[in-house]
KEGU-885696 format. One record per residue (C-alpha): x, y, z. Coordinates in nm, 3 decimals. Layout:
# KEGU-885696
X/Y/Z
...
//
This chain:
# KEGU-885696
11.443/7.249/12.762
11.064/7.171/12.678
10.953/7.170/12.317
10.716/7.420/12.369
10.971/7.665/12.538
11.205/7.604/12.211
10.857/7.657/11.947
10.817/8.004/12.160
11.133/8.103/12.151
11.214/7.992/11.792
10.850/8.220/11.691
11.112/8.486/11.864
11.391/8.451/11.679
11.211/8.413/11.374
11.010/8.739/11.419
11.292/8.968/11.259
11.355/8.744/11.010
11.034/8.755/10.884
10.982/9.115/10.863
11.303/9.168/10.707
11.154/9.027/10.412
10.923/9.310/10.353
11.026/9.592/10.092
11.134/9.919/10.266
10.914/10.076/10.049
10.632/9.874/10.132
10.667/9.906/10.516
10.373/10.112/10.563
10.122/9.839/10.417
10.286/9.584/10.596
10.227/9.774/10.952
9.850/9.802/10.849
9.823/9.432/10.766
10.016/9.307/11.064
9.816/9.584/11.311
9.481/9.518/11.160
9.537/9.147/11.204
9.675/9.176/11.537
9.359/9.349/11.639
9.103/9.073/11.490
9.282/8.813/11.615
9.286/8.910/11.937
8.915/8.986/11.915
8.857/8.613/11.777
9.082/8.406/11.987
9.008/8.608/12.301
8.604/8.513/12.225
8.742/8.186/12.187
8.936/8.130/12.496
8.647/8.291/12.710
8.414/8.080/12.565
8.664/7.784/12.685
8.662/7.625/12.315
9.020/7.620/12.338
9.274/7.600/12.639
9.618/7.724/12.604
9.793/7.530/12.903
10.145/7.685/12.853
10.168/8.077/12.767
10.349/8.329/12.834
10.134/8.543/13.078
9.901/8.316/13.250
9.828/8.630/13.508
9.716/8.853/13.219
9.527/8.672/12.969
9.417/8.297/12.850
9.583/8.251/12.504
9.931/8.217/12.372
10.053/8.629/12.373
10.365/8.490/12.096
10.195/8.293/11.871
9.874/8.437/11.838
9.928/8.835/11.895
10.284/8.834/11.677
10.380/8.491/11.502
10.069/8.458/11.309
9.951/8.815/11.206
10.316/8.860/11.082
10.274/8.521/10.867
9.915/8.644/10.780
10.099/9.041/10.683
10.320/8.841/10.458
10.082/8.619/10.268
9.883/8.963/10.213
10.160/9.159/10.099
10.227/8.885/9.857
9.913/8.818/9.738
9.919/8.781/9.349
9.661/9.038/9.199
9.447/8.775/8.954
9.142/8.660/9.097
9.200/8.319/9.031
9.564/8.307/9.193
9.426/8.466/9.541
9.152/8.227/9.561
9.439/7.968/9.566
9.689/8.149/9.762
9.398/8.180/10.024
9.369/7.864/10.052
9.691/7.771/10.078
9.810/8.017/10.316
9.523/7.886/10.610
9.597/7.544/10.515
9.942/7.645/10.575
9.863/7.796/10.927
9.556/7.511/10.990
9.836/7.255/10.974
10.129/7.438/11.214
9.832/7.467/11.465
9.726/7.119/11.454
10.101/7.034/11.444
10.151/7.249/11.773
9.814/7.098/11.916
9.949/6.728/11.846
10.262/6.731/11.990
10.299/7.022/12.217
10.112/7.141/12.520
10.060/7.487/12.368
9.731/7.442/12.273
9.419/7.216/12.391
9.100/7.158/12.195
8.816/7.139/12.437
8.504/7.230/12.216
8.683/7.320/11.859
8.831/7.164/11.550
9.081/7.155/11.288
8.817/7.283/11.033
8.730/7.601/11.305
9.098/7.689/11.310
9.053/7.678/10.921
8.787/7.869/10.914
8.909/8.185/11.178
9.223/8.168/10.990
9.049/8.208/10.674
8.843/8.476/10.793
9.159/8.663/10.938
9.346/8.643/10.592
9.067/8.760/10.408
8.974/9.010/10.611
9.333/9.128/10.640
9.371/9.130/10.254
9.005/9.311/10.193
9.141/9.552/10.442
9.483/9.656/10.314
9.361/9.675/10.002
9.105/9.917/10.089
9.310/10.126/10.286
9.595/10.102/10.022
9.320/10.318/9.817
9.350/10.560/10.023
9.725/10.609/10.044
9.767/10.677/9.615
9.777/11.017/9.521
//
């Protein structure tokens, strides 16, 4: 077994684990995060791919599309959905938590890139992962919490 069919398949198994840990009665916020991530991810790493920045040599449907379908349409907007749906509400502790969180994901990716063949660099860097992951966690949070508005009565 290759150690990028056991990363995929352990991004599987770890998929219901992960959303177990949401609150039933914060379900609702969590779908929003994960679906509004999902949706600017794809837009992102699909610009990305196109633009041949990055190759992703081993995927799941090299037919359909050029990027990793597990990691980048499920693993990661479900990691991002948590870190916004824990997000401590002071200022200064989100600026931190930000930070953390996409040096979190910034490391797993370079991690995966190093020793894996489920990503390739061709015109990108650790510090562009950074920043897209950034971007996706703040846009995620900005997002929820605006649409959370909307939800009190």
């Amino acid at each position: 077994m290759s150690v990028e069919f056991m990363v995929l398949s352990l991004s599987w198994i770890m998929l219901p684990l992960l959303w177990m840990m949401v609150p039933k009665q914060k379900i609702h916020h969590a779908l929003i995060a994960a679906l509004f991530c999902q949706m600017l991810g794809w837009a992102i790493d699909l610009t990305v791919v196109q633009m041949r920045w990055v190759e992703y040599p081993v995927r799941e449907f090299p037919h359909a599309t050029r990027f990793n379908f597990s990691l980048f349409t499920l693993f990661y907007p479900t990691l991002i959905m948590l870190f916004v749906l824990y997000a401590p509400r002071s200022p200064r502790r989100q600026a931190g938590h930000f930070l953390l969180c996409a040096l979190g994901l910034t490391l797993f990716a370079e991690l995966l890139r190093t020793y894996t063949n489920l990503s390739a660099y061709r015109h990108w860097a650790w510090y562009c992962s950074f920043l897209t992951f950034s971007l996706k966690i703040y846009a995620t949070f900005w997002f929820t919490r605006w649409f959370q508005k909307g939800l009190v009565s």
